[in-house]
N, C-alpha and C positions, 0 to 999 in steps of 0.2 A: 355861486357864492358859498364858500365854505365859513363855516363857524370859527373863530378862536375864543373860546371860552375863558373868561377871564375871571369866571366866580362872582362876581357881581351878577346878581340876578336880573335885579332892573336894566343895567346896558344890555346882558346879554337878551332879554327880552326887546328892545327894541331892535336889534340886531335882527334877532327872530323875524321882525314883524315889517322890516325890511323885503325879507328873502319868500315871505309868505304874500305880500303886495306886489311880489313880481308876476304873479298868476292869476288872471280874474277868477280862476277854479280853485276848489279846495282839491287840492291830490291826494291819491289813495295810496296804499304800500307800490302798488305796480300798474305803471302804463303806459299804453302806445305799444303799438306791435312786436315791443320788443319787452313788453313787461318789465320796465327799467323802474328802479326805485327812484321818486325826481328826490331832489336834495330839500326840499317842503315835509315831506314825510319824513324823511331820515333826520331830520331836525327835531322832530316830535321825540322821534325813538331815543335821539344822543341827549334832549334835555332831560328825559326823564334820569337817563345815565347821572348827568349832572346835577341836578336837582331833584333829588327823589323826596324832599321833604318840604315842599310846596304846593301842596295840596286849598291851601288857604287863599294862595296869591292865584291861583291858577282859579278856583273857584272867582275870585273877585273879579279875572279876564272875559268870564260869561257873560256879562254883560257890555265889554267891548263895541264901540256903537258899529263899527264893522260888522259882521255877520263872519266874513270867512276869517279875522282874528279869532273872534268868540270860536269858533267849530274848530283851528289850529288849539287854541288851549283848551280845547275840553278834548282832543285827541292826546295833547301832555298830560291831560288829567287823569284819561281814562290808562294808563301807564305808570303813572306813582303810586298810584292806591285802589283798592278795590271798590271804585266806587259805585254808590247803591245812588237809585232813581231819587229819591227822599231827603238826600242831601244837595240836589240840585235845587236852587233858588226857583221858587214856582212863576216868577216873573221873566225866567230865562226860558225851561223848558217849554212855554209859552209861544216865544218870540215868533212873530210869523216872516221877519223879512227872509227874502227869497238868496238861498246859494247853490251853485252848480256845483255837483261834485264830480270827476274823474276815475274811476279807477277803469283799470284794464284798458278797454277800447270804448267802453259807456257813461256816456254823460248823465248825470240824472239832474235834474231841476228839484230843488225841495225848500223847505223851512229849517230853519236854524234847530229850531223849536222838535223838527221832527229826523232831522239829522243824527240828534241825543237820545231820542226818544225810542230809533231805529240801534244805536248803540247797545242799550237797555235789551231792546230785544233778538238782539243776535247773538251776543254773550251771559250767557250766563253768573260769570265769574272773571275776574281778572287773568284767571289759569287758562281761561279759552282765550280768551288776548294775545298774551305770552306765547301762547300755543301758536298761533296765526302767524303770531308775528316773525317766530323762528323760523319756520314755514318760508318765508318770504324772505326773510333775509339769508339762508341756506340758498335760495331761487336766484339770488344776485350774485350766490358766489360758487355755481356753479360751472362745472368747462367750460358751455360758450360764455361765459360770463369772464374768465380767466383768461380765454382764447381770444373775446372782445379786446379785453385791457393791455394783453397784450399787443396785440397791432395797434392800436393808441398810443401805446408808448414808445414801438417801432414807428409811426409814421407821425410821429410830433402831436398825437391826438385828432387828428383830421379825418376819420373815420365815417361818417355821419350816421 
């Protein structure tokens, strides 16, 4: 499912929340043996593109009675703005329901609550973020990444 972004924040948020219910996991920049960006994550990355000044509305999504919604918008969040532990609602970073997360080939079992909280402590700064993130996205569009899309486009996408 790709996004068409229509500037309306609210549809394109459900829209969003469509495409993030399609996974019982929260996905990470890259996974499966082929370290592929799923389009759950890339979604995080383009709304921030889109909306870098919703910082308020994305805070309000933490509470989300979903778990892996709440953890898609605090992944938007942590991408518009540099956000500090302190500004997270104390009833959110809390929250103990249980989400699986994704990345690479490792699944992890954890808390909502400690998902944000693990955010906090693996960056320092919004600049180690961006850092990562370029990282990863330079990782997508590398040769075999090029040489992938190519034969997809040559054999009508049937690639597996």
């Amino acid at each position: 499912m790709t996004i068409s972004w229509t500037g309306n924040l609210k549809h394109d948020w459900l829209l969003l929340r469509r495409l993030w219910e399609q996974s019982p996991h929260v996905l990470q920049s890259e996974v499966g043996p082929r370290w592929e960006m799923p389009p759950q994550h890339k979604a995080c990355v383009d709304f921030a593109d889109h909306y870098p000044d919703c910082k308020e509305f994305l805070i309000a999504q933490l509470s989300d009675q979903d778990p892996r919604i709440a953890a898609y918008a605090f992944k938007c969040l942590a991408r518009v703005t540099d956000i500090q532990r302190m500004e997270i609602p104390n009833d959110v970073i809390v929250r103990g329901e249980k989400i699986t997360t994704v990345m690479h080939s490792s699944v992890d079992e954890t808390t909502i609550g400690q998902f944000m909280s693990r955010y906090f402590d693996a960056y320092a700064s919004q600049d180690d973020l961006l850092v990562e993130q370029e990282h990863s996205i330079s990782w997508q569009k590398n040769e075999l990444a090029e040489y992938k899309e190519q034969l997809e486009n040559e054999s009508g996408g049937n690639t597996g």
